[in-house]
mmCIF file as Biopython writes it, N, C-alpha, C and O atoms, coordinates in Angstrom:
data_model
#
loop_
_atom_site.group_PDB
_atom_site.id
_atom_site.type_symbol
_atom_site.label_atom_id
_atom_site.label_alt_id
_atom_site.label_comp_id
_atom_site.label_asym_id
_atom_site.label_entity_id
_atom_site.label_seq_id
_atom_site.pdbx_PDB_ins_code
_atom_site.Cartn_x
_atom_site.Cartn_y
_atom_site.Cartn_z
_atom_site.occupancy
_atom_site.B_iso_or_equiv
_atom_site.auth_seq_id
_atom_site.auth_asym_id
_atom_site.pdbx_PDB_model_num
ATOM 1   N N  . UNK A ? 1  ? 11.255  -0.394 -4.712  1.0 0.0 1  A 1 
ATOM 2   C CA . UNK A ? 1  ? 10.034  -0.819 -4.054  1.0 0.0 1  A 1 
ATOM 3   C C  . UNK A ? 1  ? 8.856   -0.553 -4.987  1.0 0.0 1  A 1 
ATOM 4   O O  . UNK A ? 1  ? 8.651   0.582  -5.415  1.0 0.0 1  A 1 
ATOM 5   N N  . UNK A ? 2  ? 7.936   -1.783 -5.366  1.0 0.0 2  A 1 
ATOM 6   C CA . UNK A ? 2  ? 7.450   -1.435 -6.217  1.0 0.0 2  A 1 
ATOM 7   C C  . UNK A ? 2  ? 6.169   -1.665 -5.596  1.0 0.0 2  A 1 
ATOM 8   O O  . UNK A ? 2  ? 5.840   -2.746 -5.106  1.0 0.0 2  A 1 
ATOM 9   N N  . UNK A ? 3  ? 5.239   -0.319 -5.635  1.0 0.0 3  A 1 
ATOM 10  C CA . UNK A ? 3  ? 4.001   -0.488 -4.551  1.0 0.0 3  A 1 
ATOM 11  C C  . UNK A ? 3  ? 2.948   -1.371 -4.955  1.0 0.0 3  A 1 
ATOM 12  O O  . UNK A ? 3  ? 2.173   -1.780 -4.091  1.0 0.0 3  A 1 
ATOM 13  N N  . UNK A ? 4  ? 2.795   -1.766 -6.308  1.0 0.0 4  A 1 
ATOM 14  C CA . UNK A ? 4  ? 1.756   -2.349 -6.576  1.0 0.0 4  A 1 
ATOM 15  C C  . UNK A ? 4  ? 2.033   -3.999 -6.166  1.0 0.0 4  A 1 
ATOM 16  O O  . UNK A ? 4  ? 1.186   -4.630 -5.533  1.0 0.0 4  A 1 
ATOM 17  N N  . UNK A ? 5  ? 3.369   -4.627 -6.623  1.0 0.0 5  A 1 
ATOM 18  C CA . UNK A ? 5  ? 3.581   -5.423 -5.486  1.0 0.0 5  A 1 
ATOM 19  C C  . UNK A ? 5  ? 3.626   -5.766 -4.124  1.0 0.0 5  A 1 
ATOM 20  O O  . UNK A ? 5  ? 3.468   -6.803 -3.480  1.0 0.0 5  A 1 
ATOM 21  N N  . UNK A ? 6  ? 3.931   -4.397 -3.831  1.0 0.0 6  A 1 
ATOM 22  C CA . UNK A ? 6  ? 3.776   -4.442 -1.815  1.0 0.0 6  A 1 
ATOM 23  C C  . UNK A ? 6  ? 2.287   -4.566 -1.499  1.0 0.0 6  A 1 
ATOM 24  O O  . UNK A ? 6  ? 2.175   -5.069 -0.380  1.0 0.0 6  A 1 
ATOM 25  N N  . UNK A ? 7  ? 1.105   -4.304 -2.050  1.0 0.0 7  A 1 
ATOM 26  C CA . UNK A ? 7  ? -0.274  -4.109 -1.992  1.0 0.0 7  A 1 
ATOM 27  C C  . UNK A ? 7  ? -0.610  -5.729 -2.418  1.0 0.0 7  A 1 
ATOM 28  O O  . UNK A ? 7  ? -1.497  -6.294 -1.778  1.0 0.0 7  A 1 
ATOM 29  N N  . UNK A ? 8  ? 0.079   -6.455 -3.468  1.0 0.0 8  A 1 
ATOM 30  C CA . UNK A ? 8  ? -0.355  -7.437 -4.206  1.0 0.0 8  A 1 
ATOM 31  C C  . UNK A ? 8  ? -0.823  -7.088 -5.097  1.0 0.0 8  A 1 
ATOM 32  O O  . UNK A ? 8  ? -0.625  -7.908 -5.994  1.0 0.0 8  A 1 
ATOM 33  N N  . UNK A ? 9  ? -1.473  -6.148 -5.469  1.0 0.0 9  A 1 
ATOM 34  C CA . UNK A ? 9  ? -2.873  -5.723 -6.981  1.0 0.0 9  A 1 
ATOM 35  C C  . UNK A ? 9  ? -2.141  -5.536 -8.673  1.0 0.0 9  A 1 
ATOM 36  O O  . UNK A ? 9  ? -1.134  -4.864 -8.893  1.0 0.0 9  A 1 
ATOM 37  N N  . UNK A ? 10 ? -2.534  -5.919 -9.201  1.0 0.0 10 A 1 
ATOM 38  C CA . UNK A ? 10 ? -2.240  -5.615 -10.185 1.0 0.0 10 A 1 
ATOM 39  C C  . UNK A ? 10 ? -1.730  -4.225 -10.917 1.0 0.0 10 A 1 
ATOM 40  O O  . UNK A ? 10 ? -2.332  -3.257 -10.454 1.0 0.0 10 A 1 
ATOM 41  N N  . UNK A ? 11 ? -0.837  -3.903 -11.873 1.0 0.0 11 A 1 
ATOM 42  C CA . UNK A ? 11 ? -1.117  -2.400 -12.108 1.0 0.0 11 A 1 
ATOM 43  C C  . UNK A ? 11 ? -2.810  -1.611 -12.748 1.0 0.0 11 A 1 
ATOM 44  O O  . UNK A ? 11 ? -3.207  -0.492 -12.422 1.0 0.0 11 A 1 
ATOM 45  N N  . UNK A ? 12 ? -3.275  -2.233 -13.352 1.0 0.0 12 A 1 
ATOM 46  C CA . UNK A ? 12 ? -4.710  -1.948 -13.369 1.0 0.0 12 A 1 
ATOM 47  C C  . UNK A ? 12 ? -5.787  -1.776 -12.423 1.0 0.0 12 A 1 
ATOM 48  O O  . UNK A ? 12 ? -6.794  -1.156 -12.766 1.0 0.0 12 A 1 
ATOM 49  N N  . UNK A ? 13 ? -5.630  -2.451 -10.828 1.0 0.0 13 A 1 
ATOM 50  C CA . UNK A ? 13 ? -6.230  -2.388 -9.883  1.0 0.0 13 A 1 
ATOM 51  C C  . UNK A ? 13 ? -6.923  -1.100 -9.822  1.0 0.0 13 A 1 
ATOM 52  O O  . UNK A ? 13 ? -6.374  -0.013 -10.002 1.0 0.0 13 A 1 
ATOM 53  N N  . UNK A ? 14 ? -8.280  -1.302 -9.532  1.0 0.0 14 A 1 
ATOM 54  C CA . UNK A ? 14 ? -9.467  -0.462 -9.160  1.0 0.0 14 A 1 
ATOM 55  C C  . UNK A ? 14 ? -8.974  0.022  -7.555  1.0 0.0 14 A 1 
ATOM 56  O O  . UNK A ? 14 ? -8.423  -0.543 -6.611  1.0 0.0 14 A 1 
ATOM 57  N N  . UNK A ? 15 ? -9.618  1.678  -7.888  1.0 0.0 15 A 1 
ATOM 58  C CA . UNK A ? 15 ? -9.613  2.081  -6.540  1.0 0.0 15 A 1 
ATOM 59  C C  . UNK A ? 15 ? -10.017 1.225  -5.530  1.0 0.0 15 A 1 
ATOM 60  O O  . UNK A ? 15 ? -9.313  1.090  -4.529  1.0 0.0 15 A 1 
ATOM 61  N N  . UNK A ? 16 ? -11.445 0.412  -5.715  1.0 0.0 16 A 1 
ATOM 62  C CA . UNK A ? 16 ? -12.058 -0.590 -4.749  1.0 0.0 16 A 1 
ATOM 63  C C  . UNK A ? 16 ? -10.718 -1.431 -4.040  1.0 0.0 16 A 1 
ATOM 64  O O  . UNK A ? 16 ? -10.305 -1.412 -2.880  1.0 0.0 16 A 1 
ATOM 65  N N  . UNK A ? 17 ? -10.124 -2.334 -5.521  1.0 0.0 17 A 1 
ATOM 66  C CA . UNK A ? 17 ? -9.426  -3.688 -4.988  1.0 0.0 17 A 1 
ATOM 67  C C  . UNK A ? 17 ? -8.009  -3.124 -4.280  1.0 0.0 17 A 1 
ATOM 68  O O  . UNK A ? 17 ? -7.352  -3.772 -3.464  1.0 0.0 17 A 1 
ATOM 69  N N  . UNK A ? 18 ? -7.651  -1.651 -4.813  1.0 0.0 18 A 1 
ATOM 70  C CA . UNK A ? 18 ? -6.020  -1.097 -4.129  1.0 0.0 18 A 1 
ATOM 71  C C  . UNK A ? 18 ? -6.950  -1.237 -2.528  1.0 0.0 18 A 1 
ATOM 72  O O  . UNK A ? 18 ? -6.332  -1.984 -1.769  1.0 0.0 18 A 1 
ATOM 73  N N  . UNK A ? 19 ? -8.060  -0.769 -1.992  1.0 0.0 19 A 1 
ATOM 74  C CA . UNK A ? 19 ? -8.376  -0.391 -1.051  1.0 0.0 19 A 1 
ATOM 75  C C  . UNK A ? 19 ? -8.613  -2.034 0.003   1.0 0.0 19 A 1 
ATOM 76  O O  . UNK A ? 19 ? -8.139  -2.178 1.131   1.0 0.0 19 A 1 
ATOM 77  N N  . UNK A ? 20 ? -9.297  -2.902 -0.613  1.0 0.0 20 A 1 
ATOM 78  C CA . UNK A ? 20 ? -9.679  -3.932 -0.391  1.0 0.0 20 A 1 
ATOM 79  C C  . UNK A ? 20 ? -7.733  -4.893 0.176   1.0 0.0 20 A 1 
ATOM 80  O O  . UNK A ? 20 ? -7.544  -5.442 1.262   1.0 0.0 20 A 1 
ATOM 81  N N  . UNK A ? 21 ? -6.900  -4.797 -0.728  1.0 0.0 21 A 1 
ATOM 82  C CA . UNK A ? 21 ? -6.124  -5.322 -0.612  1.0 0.0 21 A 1 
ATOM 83  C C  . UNK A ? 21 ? -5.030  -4.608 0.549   1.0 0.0 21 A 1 
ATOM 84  O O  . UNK A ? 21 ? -4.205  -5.329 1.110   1.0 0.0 21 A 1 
ATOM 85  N N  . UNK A ? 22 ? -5.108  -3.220 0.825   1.0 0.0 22 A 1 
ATOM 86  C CA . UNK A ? 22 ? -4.341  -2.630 1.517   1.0 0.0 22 A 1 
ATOM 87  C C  . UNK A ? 22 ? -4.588  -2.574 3.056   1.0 0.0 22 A 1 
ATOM 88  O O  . UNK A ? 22 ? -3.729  -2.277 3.886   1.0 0.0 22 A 1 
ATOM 89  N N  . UNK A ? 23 ? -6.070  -2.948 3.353   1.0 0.0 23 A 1 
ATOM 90  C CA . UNK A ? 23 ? -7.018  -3.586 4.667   1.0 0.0 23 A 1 
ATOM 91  C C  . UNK A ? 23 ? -6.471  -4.931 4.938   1.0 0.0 23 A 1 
ATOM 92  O O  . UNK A ? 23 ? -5.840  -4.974 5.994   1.0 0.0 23 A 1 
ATOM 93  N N  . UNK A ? 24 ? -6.542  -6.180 4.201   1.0 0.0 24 A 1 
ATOM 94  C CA . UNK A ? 24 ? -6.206  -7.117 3.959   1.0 0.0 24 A 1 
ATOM 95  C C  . UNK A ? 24 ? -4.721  -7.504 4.413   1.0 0.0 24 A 1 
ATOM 96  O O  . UNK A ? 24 ? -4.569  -8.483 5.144   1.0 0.0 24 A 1 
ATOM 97  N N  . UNK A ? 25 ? -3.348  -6.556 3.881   1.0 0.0 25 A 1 
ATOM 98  C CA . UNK A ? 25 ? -2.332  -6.444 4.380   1.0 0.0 25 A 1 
ATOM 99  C C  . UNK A ? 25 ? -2.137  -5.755 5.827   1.0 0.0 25 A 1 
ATOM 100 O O  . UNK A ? 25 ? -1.456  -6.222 6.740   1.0 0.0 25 A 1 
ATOM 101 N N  . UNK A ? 26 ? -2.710  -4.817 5.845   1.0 0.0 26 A 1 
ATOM 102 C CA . UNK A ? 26 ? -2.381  -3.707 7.130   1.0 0.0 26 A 1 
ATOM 103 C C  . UNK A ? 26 ? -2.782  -4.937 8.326   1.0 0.0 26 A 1 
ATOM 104 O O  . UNK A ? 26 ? -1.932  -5.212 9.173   1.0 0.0 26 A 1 
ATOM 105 N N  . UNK A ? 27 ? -3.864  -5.508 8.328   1.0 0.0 27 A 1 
ATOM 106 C CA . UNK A ? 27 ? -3.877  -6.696 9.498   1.0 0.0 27 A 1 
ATOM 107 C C  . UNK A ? 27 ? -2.888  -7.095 9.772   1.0 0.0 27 A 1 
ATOM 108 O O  . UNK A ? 27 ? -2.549  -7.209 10.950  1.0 0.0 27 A 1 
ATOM 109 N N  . UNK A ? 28 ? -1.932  -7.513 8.510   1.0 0.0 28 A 1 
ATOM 110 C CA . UNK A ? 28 ? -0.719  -8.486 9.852   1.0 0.0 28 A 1 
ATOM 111 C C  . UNK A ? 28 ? 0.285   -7.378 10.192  1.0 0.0 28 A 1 
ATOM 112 O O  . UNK A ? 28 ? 1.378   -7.671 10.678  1.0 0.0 28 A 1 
ATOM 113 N N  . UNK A ? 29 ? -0.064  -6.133 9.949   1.0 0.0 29 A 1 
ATOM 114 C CA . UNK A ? 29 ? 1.020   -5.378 10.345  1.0 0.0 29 A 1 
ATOM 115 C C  . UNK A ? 29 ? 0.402   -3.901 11.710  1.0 0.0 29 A 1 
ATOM 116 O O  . UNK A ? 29 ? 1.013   -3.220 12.534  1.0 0.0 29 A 1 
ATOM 117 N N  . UNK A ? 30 ? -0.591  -3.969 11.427  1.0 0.0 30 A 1 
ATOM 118 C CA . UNK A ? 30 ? -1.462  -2.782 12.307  1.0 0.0 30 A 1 
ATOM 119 C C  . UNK A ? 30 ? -0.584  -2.417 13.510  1.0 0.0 30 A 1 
ATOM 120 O O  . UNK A ? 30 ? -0.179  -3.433 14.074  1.0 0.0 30 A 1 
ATOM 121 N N  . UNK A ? 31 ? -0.256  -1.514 13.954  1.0 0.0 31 A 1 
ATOM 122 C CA . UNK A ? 31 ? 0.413   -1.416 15.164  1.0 0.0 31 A 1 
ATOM 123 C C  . UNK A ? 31 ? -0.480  -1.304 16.362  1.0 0.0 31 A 1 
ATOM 124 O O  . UNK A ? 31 ? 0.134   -0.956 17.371  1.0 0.0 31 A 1 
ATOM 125 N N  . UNK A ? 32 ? -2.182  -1.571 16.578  1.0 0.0 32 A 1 
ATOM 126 C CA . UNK A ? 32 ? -2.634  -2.332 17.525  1.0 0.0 32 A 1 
ATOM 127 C C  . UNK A ? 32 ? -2.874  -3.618 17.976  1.0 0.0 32 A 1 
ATOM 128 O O  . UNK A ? 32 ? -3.588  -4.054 18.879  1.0 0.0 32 A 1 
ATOM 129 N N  . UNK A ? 33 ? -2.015  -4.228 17.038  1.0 0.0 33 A 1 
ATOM 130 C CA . UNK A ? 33 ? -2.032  -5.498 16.981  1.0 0.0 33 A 1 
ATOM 131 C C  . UNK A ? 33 ? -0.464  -5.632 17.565  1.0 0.0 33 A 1 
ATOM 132 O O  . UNK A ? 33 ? -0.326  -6.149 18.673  1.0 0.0 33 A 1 
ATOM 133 N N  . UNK A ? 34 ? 0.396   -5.295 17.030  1.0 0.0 34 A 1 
ATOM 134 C CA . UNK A ? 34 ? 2.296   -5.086 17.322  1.0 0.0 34 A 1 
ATOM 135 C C  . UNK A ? 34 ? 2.672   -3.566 17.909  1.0 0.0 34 A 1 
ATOM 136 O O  . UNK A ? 34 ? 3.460   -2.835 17.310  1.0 0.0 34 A 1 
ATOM 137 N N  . UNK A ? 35 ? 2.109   -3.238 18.970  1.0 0.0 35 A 1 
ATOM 138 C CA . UNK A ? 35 ? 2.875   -2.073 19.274  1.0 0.0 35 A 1 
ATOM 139 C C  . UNK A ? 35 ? 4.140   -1.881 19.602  1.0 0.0 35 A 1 
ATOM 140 O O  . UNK A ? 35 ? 4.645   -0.775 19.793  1.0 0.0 35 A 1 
ATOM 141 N N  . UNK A ? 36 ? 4.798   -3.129 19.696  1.0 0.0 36 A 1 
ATOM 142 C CA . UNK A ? 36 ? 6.296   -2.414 19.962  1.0 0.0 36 A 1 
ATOM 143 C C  . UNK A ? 36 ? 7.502   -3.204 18.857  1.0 0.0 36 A 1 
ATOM 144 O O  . UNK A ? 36 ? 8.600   -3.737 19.015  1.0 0.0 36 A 1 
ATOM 145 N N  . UNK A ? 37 ? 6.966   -3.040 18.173  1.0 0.0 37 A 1 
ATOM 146 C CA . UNK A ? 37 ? 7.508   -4.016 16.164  1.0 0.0 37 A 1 
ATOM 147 C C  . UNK A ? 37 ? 7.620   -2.869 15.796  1.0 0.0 37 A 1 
ATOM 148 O O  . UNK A ? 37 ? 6.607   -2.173 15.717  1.0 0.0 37 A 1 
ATOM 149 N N  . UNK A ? 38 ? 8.646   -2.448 15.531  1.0 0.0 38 A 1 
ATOM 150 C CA . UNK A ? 38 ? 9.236   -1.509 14.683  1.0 0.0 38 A 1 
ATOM 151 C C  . UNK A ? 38 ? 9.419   -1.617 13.162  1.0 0.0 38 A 1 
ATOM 152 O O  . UNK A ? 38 ? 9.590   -0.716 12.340  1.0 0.0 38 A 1 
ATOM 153 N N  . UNK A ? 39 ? 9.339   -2.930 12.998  1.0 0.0 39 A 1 
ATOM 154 C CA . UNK A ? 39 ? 9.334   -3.452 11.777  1.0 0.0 39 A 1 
ATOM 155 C C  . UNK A ? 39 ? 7.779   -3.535 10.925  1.0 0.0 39 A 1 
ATOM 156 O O  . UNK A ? 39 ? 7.601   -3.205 9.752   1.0 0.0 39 A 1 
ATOM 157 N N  . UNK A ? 40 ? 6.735   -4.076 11.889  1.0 0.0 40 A 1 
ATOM 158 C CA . UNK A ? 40 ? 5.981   -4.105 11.405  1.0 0.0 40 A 1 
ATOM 159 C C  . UNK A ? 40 ? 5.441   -2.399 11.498  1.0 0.0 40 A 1 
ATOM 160 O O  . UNK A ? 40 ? 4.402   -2.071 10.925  1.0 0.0 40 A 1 
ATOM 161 N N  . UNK A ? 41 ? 6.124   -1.567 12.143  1.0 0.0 41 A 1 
ATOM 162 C CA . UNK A ? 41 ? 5.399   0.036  11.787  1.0 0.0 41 A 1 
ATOM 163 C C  . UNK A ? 41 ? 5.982   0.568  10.628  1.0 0.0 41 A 1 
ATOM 164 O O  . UNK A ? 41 ? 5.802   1.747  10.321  1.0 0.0 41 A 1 
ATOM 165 N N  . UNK A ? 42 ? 6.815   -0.367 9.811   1.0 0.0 42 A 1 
ATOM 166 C CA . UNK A ? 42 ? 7.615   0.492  8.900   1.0 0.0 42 A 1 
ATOM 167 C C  . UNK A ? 42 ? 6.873   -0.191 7.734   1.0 0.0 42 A 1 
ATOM 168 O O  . UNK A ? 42 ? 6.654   0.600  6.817   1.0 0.0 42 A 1 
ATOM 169 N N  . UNK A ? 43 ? 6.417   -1.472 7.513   1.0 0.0 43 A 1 
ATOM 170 C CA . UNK A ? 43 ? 5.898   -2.179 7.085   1.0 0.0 43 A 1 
ATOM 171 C C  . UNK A ? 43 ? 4.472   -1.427 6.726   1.0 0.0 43 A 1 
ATOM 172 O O  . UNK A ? 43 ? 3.903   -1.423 5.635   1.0 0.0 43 A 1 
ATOM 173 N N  . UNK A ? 44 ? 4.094   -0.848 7.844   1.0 0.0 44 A 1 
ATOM 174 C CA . UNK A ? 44 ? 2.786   -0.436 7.543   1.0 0.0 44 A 1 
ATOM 175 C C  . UNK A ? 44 ? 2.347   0.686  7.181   1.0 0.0 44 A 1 
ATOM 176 O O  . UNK A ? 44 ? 1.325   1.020  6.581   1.0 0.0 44 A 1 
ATOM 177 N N  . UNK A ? 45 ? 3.802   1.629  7.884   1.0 0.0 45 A 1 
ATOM 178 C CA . UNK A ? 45 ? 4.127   2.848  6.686   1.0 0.0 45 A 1 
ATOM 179 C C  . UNK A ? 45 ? 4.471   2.759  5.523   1.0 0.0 45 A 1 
ATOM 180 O O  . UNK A ? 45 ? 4.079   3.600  4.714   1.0 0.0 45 A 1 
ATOM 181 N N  . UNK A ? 46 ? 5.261   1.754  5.158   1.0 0.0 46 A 1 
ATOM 182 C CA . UNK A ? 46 ? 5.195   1.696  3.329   1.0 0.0 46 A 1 
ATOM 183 C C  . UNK A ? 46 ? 3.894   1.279  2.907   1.0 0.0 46 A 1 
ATOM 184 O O  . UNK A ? 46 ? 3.576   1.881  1.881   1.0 0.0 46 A 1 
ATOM 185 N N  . UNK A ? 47 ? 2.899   0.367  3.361   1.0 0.0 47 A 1 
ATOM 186 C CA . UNK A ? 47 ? 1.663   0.316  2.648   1.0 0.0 47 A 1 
ATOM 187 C C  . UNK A ? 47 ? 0.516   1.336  2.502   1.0 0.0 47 A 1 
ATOM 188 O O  . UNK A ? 47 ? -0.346  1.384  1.625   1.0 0.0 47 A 1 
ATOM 189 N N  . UNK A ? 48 ? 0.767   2.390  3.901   1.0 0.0 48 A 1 
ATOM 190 C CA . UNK A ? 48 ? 0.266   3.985  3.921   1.0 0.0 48 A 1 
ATOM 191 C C  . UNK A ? 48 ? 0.157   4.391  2.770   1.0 0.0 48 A 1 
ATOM 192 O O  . UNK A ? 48 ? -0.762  4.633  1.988   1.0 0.0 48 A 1 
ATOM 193 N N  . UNK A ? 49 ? 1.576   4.443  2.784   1.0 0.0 49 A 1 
ATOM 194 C CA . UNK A ? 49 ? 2.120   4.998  1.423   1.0 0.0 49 A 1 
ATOM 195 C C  . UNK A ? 49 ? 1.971   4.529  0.231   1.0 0.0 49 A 1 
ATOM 196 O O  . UNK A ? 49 ? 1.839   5.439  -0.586  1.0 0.0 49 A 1 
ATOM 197 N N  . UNK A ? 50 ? 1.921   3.065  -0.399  1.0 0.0 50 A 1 
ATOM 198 C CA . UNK A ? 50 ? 1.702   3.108  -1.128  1.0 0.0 50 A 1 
ATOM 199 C C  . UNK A ? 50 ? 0.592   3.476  -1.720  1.0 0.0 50 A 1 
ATOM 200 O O  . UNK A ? 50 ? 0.447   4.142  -2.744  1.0 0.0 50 A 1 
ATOM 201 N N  . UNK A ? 51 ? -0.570  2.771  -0.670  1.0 0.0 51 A 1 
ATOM 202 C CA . UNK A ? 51 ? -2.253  3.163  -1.085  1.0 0.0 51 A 1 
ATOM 203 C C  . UNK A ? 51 ? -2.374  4.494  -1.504  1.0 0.0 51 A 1 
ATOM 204 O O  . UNK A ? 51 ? -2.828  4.800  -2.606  1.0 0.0 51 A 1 
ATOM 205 N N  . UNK A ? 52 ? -1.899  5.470  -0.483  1.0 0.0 52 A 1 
ATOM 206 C CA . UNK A ? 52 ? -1.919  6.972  -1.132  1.0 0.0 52 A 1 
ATOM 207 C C  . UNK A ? 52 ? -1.701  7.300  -2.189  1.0 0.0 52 A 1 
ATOM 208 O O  . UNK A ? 52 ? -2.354  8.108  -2.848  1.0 0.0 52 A 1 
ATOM 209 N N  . UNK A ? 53 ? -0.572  6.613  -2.566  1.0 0.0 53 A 1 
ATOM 210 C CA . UNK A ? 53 ? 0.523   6.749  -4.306  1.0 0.0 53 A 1 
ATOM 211 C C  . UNK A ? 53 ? -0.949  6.406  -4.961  1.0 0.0 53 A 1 
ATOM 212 O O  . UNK A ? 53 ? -1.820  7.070  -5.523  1.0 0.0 53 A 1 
ATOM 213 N N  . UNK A ? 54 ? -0.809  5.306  -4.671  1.0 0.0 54 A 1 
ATOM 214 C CA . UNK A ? 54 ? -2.224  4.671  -5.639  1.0 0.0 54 A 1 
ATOM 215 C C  . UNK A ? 54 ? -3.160  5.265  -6.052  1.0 0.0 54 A 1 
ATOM 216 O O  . UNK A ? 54 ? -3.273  5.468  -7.261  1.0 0.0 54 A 1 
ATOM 217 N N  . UNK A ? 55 ? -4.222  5.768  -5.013  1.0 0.0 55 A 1 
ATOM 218 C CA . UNK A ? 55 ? -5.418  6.016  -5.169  1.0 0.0 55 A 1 
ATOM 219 C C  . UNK A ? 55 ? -5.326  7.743  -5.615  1.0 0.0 55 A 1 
ATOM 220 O O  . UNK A ? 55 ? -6.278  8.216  -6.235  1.0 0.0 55 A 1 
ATOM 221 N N  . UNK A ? 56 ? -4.455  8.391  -5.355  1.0 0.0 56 A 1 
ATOM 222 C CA . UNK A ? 56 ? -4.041  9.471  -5.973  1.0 0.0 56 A 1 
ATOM 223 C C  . UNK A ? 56 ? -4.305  9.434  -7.719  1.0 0.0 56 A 1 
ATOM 224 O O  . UNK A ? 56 ? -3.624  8.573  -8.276  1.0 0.0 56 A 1 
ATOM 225 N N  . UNK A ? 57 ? -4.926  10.003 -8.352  1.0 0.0 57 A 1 
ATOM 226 C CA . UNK A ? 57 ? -4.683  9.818  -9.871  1.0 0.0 57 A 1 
ATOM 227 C C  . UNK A ? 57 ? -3.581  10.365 -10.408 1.0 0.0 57 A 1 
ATOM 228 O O  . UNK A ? 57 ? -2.855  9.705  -11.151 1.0 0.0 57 A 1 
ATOM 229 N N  . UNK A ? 58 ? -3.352  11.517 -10.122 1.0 0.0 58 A 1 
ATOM 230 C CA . UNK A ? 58 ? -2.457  12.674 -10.335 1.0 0.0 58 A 1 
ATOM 231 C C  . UNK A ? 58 ? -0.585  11.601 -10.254 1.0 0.0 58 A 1 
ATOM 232 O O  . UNK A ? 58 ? 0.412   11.473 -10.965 1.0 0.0 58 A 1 
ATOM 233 N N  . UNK A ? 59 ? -1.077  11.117 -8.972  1.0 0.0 59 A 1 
ATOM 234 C CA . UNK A ? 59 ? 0.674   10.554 -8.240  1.0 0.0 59 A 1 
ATOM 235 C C  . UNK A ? 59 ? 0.801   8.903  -8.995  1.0 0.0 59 A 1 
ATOM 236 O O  . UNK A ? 59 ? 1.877   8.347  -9.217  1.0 0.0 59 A 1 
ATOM 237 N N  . UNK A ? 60 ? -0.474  8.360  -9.285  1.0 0.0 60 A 1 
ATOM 238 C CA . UNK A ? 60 ? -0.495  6.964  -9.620  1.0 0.0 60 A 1 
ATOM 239 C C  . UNK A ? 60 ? -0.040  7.569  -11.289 1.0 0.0 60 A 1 
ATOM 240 O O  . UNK A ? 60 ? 1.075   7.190  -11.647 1.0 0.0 60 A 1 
ATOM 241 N N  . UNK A ? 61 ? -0.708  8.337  -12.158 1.0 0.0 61 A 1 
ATOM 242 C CA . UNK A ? 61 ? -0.415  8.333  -13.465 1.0 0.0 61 A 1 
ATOM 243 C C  . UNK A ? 61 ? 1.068   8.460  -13.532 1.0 0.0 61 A 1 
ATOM 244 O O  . UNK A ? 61 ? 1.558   8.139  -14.614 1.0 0.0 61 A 1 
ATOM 245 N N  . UNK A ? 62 ? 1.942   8.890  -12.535 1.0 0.0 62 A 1 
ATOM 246 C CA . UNK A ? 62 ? 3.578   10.100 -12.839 1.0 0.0 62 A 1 
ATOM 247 C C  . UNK A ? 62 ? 4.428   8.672  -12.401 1.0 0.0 62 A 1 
ATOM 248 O O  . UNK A ? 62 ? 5.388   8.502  -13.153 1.0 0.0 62 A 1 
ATOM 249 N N  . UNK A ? 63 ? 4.307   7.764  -11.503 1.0 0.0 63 A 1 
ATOM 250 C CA . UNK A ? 63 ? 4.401   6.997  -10.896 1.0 0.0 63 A 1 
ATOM 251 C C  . UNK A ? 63 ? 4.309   5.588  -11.576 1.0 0.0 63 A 1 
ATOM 252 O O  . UNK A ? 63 ? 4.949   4.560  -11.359 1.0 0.0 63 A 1 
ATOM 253 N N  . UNK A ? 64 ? 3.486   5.819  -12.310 1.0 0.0 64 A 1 
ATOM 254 C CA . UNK A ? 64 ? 3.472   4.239  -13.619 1.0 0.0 64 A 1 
ATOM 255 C C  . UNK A ? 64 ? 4.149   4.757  -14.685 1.0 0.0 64 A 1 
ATOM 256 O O  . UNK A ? 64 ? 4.907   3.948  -15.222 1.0 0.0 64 A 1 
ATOM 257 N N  . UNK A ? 65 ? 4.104   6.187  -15.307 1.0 0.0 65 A 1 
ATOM 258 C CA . UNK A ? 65 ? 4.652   6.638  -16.136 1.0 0.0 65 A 1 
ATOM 259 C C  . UNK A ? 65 ? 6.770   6.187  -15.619 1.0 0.0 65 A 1 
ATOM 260 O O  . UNK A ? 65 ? 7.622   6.043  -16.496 1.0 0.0 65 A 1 
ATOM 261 N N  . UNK A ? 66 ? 6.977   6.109  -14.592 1.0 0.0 66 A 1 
ATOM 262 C CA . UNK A ? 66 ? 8.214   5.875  -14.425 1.0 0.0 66 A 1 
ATOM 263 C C  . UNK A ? 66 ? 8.871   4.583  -14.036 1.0 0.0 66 A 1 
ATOM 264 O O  . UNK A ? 66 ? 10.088  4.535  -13.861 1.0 0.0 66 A 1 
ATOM 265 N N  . UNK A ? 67 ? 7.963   3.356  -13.874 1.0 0.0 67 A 1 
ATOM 266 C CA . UNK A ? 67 ? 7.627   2.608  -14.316 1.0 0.0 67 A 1 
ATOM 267 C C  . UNK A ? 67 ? 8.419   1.757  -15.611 1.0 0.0 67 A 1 
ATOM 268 O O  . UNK A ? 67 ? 7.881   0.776  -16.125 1.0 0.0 67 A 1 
#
């Protein structure tokens, strides 16, 4: 799973556009929108997650480094 694809952004993506693009996705998946989609809550836990990975410097540098 490669987060910068699950987000769409590039690997260079700015904190701004990881943030911009991870709003953008979470809509079709929000679980106030699908509360009983299990799919779309897992969906929207991997994009949690990725943004975090991301915007992390520390987790984004170790994380491209493996890559």
């Amino acid at each position: 799973l490669n987060h910068y694809e699950l987000l769409g952004v590039d690997k260079k993506a700015t904190e701004q556009e990881i943030g911009r693009a991870f709003r953008q996705k979470s809509m079709d998946c929000h679980p106030d929108k699908f509360p009983n989609d299990a799919a779309k809550a897992a969906e929207m836990k991997a994009l949690s997650q990725a943004k975090t990975m991301l915007l992390d410097p520390a987790q984004r540098e170790t994380y491209d480094k493996s890559l």
